[in-house]
C-alpha positions as CSV (number, residue, x, y, z in Angstrom):
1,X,8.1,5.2,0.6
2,X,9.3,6.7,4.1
3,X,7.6,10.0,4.9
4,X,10.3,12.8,6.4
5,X,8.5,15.0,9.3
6,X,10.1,17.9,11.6
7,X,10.5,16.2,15.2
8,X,8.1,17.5,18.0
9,X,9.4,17.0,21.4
10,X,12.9,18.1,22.3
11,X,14.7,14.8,21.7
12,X,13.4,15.0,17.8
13,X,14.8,17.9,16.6
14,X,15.0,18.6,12.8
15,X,13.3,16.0,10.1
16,X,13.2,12.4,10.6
17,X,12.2,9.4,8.7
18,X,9.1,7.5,9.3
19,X,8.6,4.2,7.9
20,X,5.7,3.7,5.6
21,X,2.8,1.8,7.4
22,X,0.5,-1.4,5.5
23,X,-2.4,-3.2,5.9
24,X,-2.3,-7.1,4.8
25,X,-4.6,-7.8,1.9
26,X,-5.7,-11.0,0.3
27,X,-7.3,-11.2,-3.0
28,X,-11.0,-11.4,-3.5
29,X,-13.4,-12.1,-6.1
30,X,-13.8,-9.2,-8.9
31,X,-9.9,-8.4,-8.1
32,X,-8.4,-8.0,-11.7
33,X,-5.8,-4.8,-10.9
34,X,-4.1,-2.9,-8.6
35,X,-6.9,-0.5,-9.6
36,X,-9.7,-2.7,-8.4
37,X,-8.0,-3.5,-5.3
38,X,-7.1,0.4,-4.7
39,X,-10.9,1.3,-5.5
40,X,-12.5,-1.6,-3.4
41,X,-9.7,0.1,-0.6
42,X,-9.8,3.6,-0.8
43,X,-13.2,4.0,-2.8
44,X,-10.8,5.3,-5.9
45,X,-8.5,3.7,-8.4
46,X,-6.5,6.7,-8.2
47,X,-3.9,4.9,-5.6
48,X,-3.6,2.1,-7.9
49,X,0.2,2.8,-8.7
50,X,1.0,2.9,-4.5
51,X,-0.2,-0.7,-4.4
52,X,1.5,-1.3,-7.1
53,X,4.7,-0.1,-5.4
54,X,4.5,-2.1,-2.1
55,X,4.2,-5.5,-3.9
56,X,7.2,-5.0,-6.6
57,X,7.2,-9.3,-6.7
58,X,3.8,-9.1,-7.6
59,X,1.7,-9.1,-11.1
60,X,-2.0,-8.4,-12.1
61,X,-2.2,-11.5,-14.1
62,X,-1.2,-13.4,-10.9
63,X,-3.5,-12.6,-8.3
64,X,-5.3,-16.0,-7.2
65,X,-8.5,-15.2,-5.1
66,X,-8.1,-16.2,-1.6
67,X,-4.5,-16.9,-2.1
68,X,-2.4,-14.1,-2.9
69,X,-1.3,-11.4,0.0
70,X,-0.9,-8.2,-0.7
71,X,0.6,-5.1,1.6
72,X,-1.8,-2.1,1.1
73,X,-0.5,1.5,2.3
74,X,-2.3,2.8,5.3
């Protein structure tokens, strides 16, 4: 999801959007959720439902250790 900020220098006046930033991911061992993955990543499950969100093609039940890339938000 972009992020809107208020410019900082004279040529960025007023909010802009900035695009949302990721990491590439690929699936390890003991990776059964977007909740695994988001607490082996952030240390919390909490940001489950944001990895969720930046792979909309891609299911739990899918994931195939050393195969499957994920996007992970920075």
């Amino acid at each position: 999801v972009p992020t809107v900020v208020e410019g900082t220098g004279p040529a960025e006046r007023g909010p802009r959007l900035v695009p949302p930033e990721f990491t590439p991911y690929t699936v390890q061992r003991g990776d059964v959720s977007f909740g695994a993955i988001s607490k082996r990543v952030y240390g919390t499950s909490a940001h489950a439902e944001a990895v969720s969100r930046a792979n909309p093609f891609v299911t739990p039940d899918k994931l195939v250790v050393g195969k499957t890339r994920l996007l992970i938000p920075k």
